[in-house]
PDB file of N, CA, C and O in Angstrom:
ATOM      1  N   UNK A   1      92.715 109.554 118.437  1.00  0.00           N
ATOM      2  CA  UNK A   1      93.544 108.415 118.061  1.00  0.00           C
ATOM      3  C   UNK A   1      94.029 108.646 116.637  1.00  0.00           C
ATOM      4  O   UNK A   1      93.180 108.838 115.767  1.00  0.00           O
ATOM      5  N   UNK A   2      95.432 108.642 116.298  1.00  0.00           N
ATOM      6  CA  UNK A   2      95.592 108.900 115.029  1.00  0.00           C
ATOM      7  C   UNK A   2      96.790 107.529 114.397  1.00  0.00           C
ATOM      8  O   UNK A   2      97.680 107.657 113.556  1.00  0.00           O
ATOM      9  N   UNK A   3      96.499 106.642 114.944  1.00  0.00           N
ATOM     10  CA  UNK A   3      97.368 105.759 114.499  1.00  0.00           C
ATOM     11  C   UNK A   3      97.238 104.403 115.355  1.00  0.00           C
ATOM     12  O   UNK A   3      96.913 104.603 116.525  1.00  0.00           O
ATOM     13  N   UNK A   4      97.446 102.956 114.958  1.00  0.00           N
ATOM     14  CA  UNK A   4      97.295 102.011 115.665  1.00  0.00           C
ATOM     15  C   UNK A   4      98.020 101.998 116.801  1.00  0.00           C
ATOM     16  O   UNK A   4      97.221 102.026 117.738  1.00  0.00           O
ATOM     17  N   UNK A   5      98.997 101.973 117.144  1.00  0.00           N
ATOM     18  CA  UNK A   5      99.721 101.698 118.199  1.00  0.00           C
ATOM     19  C   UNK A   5      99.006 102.952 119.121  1.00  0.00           C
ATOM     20  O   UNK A   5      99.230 102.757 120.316  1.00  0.00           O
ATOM     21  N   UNK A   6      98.328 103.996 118.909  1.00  0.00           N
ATOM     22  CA  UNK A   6      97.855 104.788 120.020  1.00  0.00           C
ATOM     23  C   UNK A   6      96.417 104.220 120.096  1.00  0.00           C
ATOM     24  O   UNK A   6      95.799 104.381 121.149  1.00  0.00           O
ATOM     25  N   UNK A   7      95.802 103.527 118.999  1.00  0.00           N
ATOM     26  CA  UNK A   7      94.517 102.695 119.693  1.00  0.00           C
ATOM     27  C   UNK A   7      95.277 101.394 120.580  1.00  0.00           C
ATOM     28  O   UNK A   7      94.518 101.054 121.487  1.00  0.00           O
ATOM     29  N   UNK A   8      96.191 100.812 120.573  1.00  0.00           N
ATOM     30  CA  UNK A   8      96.239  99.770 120.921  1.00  0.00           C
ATOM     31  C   UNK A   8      96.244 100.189 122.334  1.00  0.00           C
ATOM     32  O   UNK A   8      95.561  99.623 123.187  1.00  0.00           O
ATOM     33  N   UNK A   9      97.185 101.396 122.622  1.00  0.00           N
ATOM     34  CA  UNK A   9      97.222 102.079 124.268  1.00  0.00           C
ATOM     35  C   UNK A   9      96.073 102.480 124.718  1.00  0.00           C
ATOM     36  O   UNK A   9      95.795 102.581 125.913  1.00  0.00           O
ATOM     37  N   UNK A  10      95.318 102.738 123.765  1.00  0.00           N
ATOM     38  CA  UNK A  10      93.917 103.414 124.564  1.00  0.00           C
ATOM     39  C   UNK A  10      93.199 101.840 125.120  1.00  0.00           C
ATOM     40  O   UNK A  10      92.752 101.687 126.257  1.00  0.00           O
ATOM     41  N   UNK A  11      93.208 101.118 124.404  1.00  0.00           N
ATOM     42  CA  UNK A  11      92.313  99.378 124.755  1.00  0.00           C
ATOM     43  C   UNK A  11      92.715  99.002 125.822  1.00  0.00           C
ATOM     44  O   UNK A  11      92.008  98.598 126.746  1.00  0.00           O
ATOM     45  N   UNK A  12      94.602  99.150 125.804  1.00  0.00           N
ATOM     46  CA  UNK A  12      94.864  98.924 126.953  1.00  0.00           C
ATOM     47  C   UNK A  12      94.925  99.199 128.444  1.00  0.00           C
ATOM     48  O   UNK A  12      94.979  98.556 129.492  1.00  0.00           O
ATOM     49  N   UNK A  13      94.885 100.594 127.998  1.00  0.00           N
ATOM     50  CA  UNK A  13      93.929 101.520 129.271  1.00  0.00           C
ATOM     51  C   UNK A  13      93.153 100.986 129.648  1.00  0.00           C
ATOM     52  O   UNK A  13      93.135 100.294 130.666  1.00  0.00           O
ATOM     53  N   UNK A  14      92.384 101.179 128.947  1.00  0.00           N
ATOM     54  CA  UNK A  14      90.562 100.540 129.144  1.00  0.00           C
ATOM     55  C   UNK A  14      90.502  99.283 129.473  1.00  0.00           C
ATOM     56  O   UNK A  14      89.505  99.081 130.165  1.00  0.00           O
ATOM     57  N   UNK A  15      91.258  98.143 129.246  1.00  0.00           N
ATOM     58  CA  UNK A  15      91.131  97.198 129.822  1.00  0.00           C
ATOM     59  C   UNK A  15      92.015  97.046 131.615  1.00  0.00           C
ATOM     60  O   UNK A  15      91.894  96.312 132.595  1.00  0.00           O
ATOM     61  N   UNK A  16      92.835  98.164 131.233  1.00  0.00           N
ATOM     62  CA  UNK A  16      93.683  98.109 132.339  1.00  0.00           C
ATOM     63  C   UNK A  16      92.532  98.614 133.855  1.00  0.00           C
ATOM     64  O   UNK A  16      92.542  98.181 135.007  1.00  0.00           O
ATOM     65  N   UNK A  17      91.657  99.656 133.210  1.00  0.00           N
ATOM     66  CA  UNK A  17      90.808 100.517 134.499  1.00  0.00           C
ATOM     67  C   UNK A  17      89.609  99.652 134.697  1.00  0.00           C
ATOM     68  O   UNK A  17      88.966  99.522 135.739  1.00  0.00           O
ATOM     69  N   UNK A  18      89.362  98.968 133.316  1.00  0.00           N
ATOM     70  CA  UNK A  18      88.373  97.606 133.861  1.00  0.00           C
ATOM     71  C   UNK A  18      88.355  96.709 135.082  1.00  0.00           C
ATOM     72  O   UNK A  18      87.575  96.600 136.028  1.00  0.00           O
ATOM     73  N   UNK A  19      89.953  95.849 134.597  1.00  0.00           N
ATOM     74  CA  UNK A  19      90.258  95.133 136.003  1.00  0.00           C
ATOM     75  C   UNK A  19      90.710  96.053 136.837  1.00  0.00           C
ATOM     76  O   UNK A  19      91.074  95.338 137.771  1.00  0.00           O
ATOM     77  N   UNK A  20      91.020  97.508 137.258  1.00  0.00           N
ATOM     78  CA  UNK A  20      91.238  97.889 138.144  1.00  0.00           C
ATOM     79  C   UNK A  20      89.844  98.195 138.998  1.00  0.00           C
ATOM     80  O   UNK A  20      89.875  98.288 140.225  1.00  0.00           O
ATOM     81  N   UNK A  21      89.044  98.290 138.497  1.00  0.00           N
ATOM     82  CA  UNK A  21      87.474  99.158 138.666  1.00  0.00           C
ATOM     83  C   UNK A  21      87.241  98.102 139.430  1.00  0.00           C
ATOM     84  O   UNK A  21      87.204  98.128 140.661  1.00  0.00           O
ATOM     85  N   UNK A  22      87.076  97.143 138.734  1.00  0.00           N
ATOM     86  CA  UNK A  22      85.969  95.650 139.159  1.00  0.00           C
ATOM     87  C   UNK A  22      86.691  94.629 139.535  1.00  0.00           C
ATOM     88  O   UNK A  22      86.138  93.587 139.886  1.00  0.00           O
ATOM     89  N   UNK A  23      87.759  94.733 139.525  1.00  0.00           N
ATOM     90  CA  UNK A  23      88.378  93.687 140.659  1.00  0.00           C
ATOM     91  C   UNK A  23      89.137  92.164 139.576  1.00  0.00           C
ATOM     92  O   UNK A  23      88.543  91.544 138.694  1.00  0.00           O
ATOM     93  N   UNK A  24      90.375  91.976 140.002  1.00  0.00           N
ATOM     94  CA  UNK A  24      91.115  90.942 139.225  1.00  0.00           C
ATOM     95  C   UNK A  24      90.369  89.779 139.224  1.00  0.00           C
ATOM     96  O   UNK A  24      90.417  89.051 138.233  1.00  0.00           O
ATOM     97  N   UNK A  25      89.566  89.437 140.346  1.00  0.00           N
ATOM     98  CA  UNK A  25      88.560  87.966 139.746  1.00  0.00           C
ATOM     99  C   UNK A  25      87.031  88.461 139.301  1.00  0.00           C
ATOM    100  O   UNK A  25      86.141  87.611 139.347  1.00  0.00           O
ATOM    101  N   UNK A  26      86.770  89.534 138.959  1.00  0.00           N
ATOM    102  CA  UNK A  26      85.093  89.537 139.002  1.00  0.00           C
ATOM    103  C   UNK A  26      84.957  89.224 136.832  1.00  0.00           C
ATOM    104  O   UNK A  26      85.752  89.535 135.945  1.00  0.00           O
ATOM    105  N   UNK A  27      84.044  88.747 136.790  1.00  0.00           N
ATOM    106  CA  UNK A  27      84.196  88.151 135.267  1.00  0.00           C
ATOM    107  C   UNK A  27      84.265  88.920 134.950  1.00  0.00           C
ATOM    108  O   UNK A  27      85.058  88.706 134.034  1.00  0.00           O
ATOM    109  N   UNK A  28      83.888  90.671 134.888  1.00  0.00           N
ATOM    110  CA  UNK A  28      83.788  91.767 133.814  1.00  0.00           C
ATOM    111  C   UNK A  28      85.650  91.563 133.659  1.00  0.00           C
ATOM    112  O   UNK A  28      86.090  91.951 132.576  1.00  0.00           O
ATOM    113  N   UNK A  29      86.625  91.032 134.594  1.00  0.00           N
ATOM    114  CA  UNK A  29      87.868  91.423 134.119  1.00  0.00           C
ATOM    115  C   UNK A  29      88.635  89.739 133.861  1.00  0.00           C
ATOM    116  O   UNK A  29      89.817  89.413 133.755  1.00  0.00           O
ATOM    117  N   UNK A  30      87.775  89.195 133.837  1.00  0.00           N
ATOM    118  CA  UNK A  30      88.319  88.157 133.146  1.00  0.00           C
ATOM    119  C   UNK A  30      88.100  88.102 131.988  1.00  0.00           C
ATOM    120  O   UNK A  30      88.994  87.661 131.266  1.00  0.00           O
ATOM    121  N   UNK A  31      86.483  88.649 131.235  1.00  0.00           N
ATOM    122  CA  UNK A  31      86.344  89.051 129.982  1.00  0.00           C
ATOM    123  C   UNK A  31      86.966  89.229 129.514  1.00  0.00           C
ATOM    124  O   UNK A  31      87.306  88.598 128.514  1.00  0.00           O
ATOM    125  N   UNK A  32      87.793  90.774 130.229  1.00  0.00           N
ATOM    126  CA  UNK A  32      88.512  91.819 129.607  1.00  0.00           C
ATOM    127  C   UNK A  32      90.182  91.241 129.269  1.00  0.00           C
ATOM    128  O   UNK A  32      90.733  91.220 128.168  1.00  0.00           O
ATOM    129  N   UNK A  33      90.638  90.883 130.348  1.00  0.00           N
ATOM    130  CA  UNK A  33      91.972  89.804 129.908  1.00  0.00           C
ATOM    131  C   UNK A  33      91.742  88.919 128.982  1.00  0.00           C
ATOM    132  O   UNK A  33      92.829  88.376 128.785  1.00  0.00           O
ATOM    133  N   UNK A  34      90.636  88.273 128.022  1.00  0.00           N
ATOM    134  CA  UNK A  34      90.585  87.690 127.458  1.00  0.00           C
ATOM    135  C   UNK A  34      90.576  88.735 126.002  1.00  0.00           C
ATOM    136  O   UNK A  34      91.259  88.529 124.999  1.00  0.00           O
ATOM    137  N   UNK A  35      89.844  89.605 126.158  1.00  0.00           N
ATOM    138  CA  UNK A  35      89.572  90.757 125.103  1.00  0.00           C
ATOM    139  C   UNK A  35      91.204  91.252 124.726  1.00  0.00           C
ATOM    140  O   UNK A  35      91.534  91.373 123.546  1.00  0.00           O
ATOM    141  N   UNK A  36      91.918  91.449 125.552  1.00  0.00           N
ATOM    142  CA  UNK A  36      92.811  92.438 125.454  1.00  0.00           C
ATOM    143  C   UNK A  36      93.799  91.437 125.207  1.00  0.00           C
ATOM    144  O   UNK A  36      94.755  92.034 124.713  1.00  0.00           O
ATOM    145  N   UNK A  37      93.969  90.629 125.267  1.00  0.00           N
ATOM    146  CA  UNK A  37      95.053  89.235 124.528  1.00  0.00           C
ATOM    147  C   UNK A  37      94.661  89.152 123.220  1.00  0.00           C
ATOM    148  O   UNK A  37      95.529  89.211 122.350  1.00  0.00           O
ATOM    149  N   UNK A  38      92.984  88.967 122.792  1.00  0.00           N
ATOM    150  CA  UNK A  38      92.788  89.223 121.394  1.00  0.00           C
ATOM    151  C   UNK A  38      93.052  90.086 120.685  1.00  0.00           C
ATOM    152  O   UNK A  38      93.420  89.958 119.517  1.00  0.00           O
ATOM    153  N   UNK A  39      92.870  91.328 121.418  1.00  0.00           N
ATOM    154  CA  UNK A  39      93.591  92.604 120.466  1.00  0.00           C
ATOM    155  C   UNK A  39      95.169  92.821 120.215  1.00  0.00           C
ATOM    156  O   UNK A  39      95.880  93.568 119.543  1.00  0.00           O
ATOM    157  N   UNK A  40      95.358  91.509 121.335  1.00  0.00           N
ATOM    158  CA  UNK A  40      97.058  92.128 121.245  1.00  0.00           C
ATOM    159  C   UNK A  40      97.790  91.179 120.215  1.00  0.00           C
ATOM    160  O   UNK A  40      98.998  91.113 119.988  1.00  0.00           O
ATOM    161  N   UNK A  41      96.864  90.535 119.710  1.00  0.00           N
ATOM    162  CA  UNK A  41      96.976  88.817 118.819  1.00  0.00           C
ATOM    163  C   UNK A  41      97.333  89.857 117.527  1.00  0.00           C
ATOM    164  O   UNK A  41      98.285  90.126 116.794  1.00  0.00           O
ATOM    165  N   UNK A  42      95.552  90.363 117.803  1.00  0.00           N
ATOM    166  CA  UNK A  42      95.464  90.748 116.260  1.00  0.00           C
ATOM    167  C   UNK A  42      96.353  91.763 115.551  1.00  0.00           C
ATOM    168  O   UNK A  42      96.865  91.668 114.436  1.00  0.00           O
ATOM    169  N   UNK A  43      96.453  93.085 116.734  1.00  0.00           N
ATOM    170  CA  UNK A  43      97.673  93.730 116.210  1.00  0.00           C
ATOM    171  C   UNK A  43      98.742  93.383 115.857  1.00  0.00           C
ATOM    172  O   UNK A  43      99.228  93.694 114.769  1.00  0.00           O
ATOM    173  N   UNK A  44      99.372  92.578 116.834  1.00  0.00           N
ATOM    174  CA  UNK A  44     100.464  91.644 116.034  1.00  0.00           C
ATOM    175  C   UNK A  44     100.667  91.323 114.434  1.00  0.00           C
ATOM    176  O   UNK A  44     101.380  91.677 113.495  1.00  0.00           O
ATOM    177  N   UNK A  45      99.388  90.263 114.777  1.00  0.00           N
ATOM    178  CA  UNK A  45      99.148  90.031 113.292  1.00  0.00           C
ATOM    179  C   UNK A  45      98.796  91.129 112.295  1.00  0.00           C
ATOM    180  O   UNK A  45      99.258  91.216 111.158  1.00  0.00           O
ATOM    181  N   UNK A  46      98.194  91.699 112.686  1.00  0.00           N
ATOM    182  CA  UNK A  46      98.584  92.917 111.449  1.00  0.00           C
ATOM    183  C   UNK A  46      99.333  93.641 111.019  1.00  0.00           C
ATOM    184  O   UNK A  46      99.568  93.871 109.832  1.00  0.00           O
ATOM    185  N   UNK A  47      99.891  94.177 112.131  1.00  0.00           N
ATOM    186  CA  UNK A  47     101.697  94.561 111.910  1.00  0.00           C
ATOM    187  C   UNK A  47     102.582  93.908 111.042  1.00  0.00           C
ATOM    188  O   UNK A  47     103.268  94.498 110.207  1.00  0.00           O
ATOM    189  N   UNK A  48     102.574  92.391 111.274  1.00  0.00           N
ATOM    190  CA  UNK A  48     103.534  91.250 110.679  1.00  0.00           C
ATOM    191  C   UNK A  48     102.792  91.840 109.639  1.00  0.00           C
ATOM    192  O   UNK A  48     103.252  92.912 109.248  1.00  0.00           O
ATOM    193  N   UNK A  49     101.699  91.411 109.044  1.00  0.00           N
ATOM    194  CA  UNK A  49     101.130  91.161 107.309  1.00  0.00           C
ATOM    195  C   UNK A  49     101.358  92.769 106.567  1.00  0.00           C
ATOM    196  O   UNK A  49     101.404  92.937 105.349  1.00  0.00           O
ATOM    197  N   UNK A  50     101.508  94.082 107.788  1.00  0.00           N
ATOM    198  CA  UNK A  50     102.068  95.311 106.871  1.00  0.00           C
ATOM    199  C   UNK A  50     102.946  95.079 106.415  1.00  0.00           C
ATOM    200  O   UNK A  50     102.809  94.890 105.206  1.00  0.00           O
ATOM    201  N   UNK A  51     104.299  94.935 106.925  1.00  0.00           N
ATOM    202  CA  UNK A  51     105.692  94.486 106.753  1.00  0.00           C
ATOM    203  C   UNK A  51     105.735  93.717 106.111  1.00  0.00           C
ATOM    204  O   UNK A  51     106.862  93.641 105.621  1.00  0.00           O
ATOM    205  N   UNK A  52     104.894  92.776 105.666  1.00  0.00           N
ATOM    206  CA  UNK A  52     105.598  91.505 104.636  1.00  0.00           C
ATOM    207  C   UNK A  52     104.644  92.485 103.490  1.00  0.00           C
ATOM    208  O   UNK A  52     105.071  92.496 102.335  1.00  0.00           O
ATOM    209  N   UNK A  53     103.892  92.964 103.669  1.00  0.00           N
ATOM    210  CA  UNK A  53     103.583  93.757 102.286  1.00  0.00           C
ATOM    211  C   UNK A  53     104.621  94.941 101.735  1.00  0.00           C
ATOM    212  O   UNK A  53     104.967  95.188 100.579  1.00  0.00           O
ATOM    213  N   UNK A  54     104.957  95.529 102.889  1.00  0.00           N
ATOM    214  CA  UNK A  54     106.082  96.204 102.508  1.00  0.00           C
ATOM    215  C   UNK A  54     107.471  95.474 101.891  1.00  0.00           C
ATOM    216  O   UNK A  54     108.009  95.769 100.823  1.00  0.00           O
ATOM    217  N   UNK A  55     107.891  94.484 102.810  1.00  0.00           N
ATOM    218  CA  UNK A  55     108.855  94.088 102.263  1.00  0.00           C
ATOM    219  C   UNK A  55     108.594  93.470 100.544  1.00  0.00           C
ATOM    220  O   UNK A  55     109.631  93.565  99.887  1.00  0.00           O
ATOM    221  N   UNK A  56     107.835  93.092 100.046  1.00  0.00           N
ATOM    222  CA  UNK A  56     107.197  92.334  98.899  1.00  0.00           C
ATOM    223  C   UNK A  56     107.016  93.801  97.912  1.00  0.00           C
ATOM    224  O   UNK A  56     107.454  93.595  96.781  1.00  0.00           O
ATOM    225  N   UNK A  57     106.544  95.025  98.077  1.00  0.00           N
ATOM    226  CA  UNK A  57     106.041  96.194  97.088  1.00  0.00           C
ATOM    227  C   UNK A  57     108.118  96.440  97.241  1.00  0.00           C
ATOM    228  O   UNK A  57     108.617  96.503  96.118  1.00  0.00           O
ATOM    229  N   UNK A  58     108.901  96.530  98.108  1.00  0.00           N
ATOM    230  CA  UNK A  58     110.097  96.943  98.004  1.00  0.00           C
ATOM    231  C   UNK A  58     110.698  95.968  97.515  1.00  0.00           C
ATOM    232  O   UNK A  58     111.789  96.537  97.522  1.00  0.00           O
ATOM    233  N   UNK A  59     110.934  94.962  97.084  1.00  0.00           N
ATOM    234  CA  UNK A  59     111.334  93.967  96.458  1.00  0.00           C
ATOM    235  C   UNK A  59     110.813  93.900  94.782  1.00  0.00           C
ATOM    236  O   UNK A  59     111.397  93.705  93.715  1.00  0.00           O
ATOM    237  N   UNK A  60     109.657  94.123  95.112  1.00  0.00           N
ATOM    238  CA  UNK A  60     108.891  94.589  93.465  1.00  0.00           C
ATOM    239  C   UNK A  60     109.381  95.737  93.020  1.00  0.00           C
ATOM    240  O   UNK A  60     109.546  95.759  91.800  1.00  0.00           O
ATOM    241  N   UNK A  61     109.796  97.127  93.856  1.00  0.00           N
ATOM    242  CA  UNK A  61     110.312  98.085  93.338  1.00  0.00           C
ATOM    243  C   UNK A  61     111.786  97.749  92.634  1.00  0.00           C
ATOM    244  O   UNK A  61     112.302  98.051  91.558  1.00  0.00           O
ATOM    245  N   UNK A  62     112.078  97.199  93.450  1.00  0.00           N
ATOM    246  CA  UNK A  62     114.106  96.652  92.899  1.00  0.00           C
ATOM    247  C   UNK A  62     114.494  96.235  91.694  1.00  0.00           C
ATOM    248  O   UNK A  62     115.439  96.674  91.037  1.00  0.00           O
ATOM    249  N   UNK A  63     113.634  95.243  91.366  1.00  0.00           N
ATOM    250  CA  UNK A  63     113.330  94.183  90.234  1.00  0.00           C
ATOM    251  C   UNK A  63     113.196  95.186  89.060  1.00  0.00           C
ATOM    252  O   UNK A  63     113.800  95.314  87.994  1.00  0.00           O
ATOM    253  N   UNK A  64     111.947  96.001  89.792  1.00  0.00           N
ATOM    254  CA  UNK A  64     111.264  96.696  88.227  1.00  0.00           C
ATOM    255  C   UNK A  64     112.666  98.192  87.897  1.00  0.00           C
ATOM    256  O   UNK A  64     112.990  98.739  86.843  1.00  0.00           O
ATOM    257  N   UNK A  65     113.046  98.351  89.001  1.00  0.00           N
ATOM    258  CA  UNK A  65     113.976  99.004  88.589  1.00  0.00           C
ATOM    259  C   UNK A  65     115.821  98.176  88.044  1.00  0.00           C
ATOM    260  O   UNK A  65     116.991  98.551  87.967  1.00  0.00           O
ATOM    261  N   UNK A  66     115.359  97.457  87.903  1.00  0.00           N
ATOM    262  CA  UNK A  66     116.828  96.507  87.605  1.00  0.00           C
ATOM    263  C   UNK A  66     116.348  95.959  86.756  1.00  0.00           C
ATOM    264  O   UNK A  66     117.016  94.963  86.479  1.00  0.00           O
ATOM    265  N   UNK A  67     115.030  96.131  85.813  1.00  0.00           N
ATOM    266  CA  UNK A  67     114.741  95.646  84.990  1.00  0.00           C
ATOM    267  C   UNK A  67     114.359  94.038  84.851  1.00  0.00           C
ATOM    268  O   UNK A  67     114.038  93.478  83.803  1.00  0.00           O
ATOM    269  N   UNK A  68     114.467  93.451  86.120  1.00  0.00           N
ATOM    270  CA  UNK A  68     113.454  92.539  86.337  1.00  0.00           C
ATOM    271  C   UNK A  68     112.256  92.305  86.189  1.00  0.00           C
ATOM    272  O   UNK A  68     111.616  93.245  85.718  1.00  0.00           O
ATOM    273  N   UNK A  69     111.583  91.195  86.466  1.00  0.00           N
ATOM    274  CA  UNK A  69     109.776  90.872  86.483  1.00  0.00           C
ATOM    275  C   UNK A  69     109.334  91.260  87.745  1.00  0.00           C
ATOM    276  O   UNK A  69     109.779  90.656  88.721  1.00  0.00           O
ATOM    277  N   UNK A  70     108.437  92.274  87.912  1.00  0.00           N
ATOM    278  CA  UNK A  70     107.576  92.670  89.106  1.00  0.00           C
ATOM    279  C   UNK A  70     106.609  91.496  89.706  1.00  0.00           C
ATOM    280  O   UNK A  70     106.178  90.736  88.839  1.00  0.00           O
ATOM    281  N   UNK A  71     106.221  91.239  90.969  1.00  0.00           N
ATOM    282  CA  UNK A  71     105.447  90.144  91.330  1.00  0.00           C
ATOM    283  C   UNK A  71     104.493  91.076  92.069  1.00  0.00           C
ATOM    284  O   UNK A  71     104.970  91.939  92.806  1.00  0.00           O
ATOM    285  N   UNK A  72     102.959  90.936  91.893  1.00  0.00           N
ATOM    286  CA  UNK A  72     102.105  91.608  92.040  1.00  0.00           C
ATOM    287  C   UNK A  72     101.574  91.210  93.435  1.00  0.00           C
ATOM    288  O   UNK A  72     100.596  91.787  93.911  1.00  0.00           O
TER     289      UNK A  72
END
């Protein structure tokens, strides 16, 4: 795994051969639909909060190069 979006495919595998293994109602894959909505939350959310960090350090770069005030 060398990057998030290729863990996120591997979880999803794994949750995918879960409910395939054990069956769309047996709880191990209702767990797992519950698991794999959380991971798909959280990546989200972490994605969003890279990007607004990026957008915010590139906005700080502009400033400090235009001789503006940098915001930390």
């Amino acid at each position: 795994i060398t990057s998030f979006q290729s863990l996120h495919q591997n979880i999803g595998l794994i949750c995918h051969n879960c409910v395939k293994f054990n069956g769309r109602d047996s709880e191990y894959s209702v767990l797992t639909r519950q698991f794999e909505n959380y991971v798909d939350d959280s990546f989200l959310d972490f994605m969003q909060k890279q990007r607004d960090k990026m957008r915010v350090a590139k906005a700080n770069k502009a400033r400090a190069t235009s001789g503006g005030v940098a915001k930390k």
